[in-house]
C-alpha positions in Angstrom: -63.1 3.6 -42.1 -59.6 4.2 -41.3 -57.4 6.4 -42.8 -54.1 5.8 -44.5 -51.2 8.3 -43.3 -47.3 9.1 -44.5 -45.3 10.6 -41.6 -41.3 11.9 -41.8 -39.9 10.7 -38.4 -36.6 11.1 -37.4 -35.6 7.7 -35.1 -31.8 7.0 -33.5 -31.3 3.4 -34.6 -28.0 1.5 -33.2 -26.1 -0.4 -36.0 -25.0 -3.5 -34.8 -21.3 -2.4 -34.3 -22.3 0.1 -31.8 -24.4 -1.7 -29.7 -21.3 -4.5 -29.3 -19.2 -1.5 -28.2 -21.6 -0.5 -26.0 -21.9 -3.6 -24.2 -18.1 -4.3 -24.3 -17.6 -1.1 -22.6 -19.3 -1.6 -19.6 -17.9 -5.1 -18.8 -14.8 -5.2 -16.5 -11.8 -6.2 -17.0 -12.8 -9.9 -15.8 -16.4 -9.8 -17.8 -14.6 -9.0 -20.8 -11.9 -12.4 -20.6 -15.3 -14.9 -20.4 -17.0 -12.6 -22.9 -14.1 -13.1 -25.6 -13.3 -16.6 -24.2 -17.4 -17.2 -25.2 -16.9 -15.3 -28.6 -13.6 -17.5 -29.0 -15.7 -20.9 -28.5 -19.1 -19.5 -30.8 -17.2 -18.3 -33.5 -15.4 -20.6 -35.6 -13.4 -17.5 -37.8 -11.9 -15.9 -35.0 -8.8 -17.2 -33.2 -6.5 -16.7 -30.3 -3.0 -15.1 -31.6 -0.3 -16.6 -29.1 2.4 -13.8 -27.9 5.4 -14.5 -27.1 5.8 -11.8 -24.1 2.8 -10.8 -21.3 3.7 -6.9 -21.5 0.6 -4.7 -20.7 -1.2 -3.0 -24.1 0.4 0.3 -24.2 -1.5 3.4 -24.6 0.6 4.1 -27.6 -1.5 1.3 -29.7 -4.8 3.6 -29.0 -4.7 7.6 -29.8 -1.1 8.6 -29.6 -1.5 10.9 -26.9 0.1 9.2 -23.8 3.3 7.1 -23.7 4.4 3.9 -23.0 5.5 2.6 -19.4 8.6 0.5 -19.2 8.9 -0.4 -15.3 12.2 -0.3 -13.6 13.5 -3.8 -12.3 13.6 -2.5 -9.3 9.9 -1.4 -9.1 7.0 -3.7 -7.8 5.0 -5.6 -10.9 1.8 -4.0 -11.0 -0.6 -5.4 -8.9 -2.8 -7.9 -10.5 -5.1 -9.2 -7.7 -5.7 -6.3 -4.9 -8.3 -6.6 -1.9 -9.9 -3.6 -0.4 -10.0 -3.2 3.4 -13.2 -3.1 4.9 -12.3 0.0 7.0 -10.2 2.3 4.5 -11.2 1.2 0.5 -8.8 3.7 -0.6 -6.1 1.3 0.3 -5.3 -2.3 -1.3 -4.1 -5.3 0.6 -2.5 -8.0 -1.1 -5.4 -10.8 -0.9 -4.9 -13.6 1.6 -5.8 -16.8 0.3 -4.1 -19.0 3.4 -6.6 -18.1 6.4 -8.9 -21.0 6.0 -5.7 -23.6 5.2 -4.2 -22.3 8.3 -7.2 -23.2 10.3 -7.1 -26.6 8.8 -3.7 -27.0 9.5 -4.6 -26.1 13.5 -7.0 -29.4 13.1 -4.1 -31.5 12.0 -2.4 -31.5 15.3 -5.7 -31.8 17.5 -6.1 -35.5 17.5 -9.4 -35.3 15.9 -10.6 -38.9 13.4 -10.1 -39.0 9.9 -14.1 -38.8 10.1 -13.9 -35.6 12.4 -11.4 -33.5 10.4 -13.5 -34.3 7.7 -16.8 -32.5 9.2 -14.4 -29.8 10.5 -12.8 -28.9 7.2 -16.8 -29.0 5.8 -17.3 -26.3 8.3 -14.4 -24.0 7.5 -15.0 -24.0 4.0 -18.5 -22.9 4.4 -17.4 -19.8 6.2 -18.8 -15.8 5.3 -16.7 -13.6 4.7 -17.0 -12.2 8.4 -15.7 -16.0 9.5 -19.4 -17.1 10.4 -20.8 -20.4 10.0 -24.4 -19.6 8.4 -24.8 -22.9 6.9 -27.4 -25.4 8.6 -26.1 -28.5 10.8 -28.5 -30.6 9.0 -27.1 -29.7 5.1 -23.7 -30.6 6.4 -24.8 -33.8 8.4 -26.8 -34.8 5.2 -24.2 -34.4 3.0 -21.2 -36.3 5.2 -24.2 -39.4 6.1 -23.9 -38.7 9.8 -26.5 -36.9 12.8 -26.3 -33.3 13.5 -25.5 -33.9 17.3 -22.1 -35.2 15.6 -21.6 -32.0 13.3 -22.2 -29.7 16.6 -20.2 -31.3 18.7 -17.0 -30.8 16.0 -18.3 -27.1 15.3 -17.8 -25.9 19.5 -14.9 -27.5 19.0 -13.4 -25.3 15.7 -15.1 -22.5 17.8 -12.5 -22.8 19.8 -9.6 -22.7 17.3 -7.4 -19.6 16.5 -8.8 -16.8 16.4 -11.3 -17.8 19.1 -15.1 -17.4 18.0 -14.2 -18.7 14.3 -17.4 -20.4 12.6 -20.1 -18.8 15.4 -23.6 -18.4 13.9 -24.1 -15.2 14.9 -22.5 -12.1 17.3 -23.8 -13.4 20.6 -22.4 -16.7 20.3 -19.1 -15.6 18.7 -18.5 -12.8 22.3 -19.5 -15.7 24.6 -16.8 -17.8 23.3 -14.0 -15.1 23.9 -15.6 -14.3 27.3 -15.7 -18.2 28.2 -12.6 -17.4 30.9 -14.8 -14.8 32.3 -17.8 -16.2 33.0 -19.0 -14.5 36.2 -18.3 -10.9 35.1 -20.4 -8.1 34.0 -19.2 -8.0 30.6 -20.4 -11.8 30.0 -23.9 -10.9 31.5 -24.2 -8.0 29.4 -23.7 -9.9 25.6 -25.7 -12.8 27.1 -28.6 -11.2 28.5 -29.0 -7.6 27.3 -27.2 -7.5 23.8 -29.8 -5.4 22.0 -29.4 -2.9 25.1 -25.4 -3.2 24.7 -25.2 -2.7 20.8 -27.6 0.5 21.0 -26.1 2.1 23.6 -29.0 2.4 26.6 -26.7 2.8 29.1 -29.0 4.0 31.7 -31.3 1.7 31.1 -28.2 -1.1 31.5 -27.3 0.2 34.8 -31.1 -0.3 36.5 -31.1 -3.7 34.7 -27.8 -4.8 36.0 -28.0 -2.6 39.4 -24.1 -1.9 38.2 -22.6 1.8 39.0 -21.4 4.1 35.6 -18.0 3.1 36.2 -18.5 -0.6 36.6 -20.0 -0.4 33.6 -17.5 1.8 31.6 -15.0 -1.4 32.8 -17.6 -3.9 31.1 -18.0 -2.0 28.0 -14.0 -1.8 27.8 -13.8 -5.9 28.0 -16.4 -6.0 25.4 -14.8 -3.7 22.9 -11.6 -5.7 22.8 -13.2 -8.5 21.1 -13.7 -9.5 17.9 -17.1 -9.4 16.5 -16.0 -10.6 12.9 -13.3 -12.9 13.3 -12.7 -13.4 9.8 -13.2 -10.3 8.3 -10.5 -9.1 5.8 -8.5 -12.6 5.9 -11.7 -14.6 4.2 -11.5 -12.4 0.8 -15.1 -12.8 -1.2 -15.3 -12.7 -4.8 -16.6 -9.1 -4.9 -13.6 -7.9 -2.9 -11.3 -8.9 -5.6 -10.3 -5.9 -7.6 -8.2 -6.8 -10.8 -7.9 -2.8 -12.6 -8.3 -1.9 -15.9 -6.3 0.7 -16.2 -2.8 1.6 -14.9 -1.4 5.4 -14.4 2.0 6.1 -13.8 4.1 9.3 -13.9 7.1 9.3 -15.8 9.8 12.3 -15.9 6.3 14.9 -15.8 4.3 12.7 -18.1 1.2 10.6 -17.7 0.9 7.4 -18.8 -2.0 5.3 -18.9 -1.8 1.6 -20.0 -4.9 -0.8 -20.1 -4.1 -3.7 -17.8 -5.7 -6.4 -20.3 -2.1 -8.0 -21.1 -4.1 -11.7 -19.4 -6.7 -11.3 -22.3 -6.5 -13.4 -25.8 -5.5 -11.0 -28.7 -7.3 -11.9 -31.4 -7.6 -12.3 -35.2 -8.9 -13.8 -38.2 -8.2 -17.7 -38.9 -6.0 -17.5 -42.2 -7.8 -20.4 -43.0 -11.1 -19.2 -43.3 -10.0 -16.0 -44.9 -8.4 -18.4 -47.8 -11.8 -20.3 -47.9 -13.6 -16.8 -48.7 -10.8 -15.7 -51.4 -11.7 -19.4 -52.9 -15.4 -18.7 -52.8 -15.5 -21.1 -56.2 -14.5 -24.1 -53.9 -17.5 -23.7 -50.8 -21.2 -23.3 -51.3 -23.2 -20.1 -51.3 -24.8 -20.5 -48.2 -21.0 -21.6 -46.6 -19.9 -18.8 -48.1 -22.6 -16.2 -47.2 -21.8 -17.7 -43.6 -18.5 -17.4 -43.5 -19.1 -14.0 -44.6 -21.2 -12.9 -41.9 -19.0 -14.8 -39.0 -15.7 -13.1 -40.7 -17.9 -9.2 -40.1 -19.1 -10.5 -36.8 -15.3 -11.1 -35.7 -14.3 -7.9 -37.1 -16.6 -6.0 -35.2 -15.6 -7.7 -32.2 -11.5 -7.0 -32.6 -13.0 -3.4 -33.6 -14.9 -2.9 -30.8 -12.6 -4.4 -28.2 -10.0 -1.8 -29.7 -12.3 1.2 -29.2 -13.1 -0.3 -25.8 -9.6 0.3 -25.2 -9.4 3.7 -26.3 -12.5 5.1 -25.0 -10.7 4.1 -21.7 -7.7 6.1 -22.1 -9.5 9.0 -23.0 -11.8 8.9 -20.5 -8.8 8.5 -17.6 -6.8 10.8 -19.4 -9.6 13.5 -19.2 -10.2 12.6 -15.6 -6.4 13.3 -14.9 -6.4 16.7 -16.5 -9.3 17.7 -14.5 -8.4 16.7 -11.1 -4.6 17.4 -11.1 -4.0 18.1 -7.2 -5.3 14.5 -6.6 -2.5 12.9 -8.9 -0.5 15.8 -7.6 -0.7 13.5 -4.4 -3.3 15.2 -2.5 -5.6 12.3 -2.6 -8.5 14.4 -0.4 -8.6 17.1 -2.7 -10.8 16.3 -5.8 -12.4 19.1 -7.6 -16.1 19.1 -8.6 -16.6 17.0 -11.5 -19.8 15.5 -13.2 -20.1 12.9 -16.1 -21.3 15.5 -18.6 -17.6 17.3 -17.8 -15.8 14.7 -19.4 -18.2 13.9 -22.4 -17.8 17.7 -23.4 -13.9 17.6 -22.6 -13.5 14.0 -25.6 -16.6 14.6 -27.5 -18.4 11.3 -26.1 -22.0 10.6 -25.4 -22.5 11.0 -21.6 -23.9 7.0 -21.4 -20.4 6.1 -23.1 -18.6 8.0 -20.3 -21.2 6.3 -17.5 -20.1 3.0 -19.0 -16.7 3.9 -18.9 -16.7 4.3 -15.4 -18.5 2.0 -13.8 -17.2 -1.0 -12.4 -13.6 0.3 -13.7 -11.0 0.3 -11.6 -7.0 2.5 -12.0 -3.9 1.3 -10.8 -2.4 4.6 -9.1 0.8 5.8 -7.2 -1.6 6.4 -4.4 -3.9 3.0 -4.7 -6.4 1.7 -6.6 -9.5 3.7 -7.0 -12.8 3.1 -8.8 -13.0 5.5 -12.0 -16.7 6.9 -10.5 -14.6 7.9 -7.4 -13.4 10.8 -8.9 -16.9 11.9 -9.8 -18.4 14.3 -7.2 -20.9 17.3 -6.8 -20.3 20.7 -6.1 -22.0 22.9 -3.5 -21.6 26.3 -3.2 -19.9 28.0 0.3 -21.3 31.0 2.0 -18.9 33.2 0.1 -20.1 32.0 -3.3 -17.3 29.7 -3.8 -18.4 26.8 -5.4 -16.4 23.7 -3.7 -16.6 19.8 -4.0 -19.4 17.9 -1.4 -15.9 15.7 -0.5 -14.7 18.4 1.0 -17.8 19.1 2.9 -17.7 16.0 3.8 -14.0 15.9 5.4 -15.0 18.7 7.5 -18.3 17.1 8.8 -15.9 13.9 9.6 -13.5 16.5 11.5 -16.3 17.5 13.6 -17.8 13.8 14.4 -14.3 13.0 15.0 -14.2 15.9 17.7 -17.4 15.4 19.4 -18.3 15.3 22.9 -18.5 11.5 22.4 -20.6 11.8 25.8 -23.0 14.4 23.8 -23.0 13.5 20.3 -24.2 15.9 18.1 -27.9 15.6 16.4 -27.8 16.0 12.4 -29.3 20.0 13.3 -26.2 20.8 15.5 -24.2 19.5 13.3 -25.6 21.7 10.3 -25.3 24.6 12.8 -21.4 23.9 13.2 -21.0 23.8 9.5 -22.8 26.6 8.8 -20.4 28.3 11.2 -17.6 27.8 9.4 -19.8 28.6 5.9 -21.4 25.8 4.6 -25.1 26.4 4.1 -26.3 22.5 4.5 -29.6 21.7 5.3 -29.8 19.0 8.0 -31.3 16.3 5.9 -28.3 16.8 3.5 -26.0 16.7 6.6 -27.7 13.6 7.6 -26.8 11.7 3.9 -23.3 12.7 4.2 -23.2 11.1 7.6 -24.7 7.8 6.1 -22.4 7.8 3.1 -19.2 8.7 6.1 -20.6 5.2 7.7 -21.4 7.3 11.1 -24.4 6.0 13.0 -27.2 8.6 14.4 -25.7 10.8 17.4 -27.4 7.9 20.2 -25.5 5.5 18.8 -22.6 7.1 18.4 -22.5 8.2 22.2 -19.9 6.9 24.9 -19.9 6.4 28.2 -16.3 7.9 29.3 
């Protein structure tokens, strides 16, 4: 026969309010305009205030502590729509929407059909981001009522458009295009025959294939490297290259300012209608009323929470700021160790809040836009007991890559070795996930042949 039981438990329960913060916080910048624009079109109490000027939310309207930015007329707007490069993401490039119209344009004085431009400009749009054509003939011939011959036929010829290699369906194709004028050389041979060879660097095993001497070789690998593997890479911007921040930092006369960049985004309020409705309660039925009620406390939570959102934000940046002042001193290499926990002790937060905060946040610096986790990184400790940020190990294992005897790369162990030389203990597996997050291949494919 079972047994009733009383327990005392203690049990963390989220009110509603929090959990809305919660989620708010860790949506972007561009999240956050659809998720009000949603709450906007689902709630009937809450409306869109209409301002009369587009000037960014000031810190000033959160805790006081920072101060306002007024930008100089002659100082660049700040940047609303950045693009990383895909070599350096530490610096923004203005993002280039033309590349594709520009290739159009190059049909328009081709003497290609009205029919023909047609299939060509259904190719172009369909490009990757690297300016490949990874689409199948047959989608494209379906959708435009015509034969695949008639779709290939127009794609080797926007192949052949500026830059050359535009819309190839993969690396081997795109190469023999720019080689085309070069036919009976080594370096065409090479990318048609023995690619996989090429791209992982068997060189010896190149030379008895292609019975070529070292140095005929070294000329062949010199054509091949001047061509452009991705020839649309950084001009075709994709959707998750767009970077729109959600903060701004600037220096004025030895301050810090910090301004959230959500000056786009609908300030909202209460319909004065609806609050009028509630004051009348004699007027509307109890269950209008009791519903009314509970949208008028939904909408309050949701101005609330976007305004903590908002603060939380400042806080957190202006926390960051105070504890990596050489890197908005302008030494943008330097960044001292730093973990999440750091900042929740420096404002008093939850550590989650602070992980929230961060992720998928992006600041408008002096120096660039950088993602707020970037200034996040783990200590290790030196030879001599100093205890020193893993960035700065990592700058020093680029230094020696950099340096290498690109004839003799060094193995992940001989590259521990030289940086325990100069006194950091690193074990080579730990050498070897610095390399991978540096984006340097193992030492065989990083090898040369001059």
């Amino acid at each position: 026969m079972q047994r009733l039981q009383q327990k005392l438990v203690q049990k963390q329960i989220l009110a509603p309010r929090q959990i809305l913060l919660a989620k708010l916080l860790q949506l972007n910048i561009v999240n956050l305009e659809q998720k009000i624009l949603n709450e906007l079109e689902t709630n009937p109490v809450l409306e869109e205030i209409q301002r009369e000027d587009d000037t960014p939310i000031s810190s000033d309207d959160s805790d006081g502590d920072t101060m306002d930015i007024s930008f100089d007329a002659d100082e660049p707007e700040p940047r609303s729509l950045l693009q990383y490069s895909p070599d350096n993401k530490d610096i923004p490039q203005q993002y280039q929407l033309d590349f594709i119209e520009k290739l159009v344009e190059q049909l328009d004085i081709c003497g290609l059909s009205a029919f023909e431009h047609v299939i060509a400009e259904e190719i172009l749009w369909n490009l990757d981001d690297r300016g490949y054509f990874t689409v199948e003939l047959s989608l494209i011939a379906d959708r435009l009522n015509t034969n695949e011959e008639n779709v290939e036929k127009i794609l080797k010829f926007v192949q052949h458009l500026e830059p050359l290699g535009i819309a190839s369906r993969d690396l081997r194709e795109c190469l023999l295009i720019q080689l085309e004028d070069k036919k009976d050389s080594l370096a065409y041979r090479i990318i048609s025959e023995y690619l996989d060879d090429f791209s992982n660097k068997r060189y010896e095993s190149l030379q008895r294939k292609l019975g070529c001497t070292e140095d005929e070789l070294a000329e062949a690998k010199e054509v091949i490297t001047h061509l452009n593997p991705r020839p649309g890479e950084g001009k075709i911007a994709s959707k998750e290259e767009i970077v729109i921040p959600d903060l701004i930092v600037r220096e004025r006369d030895g301050e810090w300012s910090i301004q959230t960049y959500d000056s786009g985004l609908p300030e909202l309020r209460i319909s004065p209608d609806y609050i009028g409705l509630l004051e009348e309660g004699a007027h509307i039925s109890t269950d209008a009323r009791k519903y009314l009620k509970e949208q008028s406390d939904s909408a309050n939570w949701f101005i609330e929470a976007i305004k903590q959102r908002r603060n939380t934000l400042i806080r957190v940046m202006k926390a960051i700021i105070d504890k990596q002042p050489q890197f908005f001193s302008g030494d943008t290499k330097d960044l001292n160790p730093m973990k999440l926990q750091d900042i929740a002790n420096e404002i008093e937060m939850d550590i989650s809040t602070i992980s929230r905060s961060t992720r998928g946040k992006y600041v408008d610096t002096s120096f660039g836009i950088f993602e707020l986790k970037s200034f996040f990184t783990e200590s290790a400790k030196k030879q001599s007991g100093e205890i020193i940020s893993t960035n700065l190990i990592k700058q020093v294992l680029k230094d020696i890559i950099e340096n290498e005897n690109k004839k003799k790369p060094y193995n992940d162990e001989k590259l521990a070795e030289k940086l325990q030389a100069v006194g950091y203990d690193i074990a080579r597996r730990t050498v070897a996930k610095y390399r991978e997050q540096l984006n340097y291949p193992v030492a065989r494919l990083r090898r040369e042949l001059k």
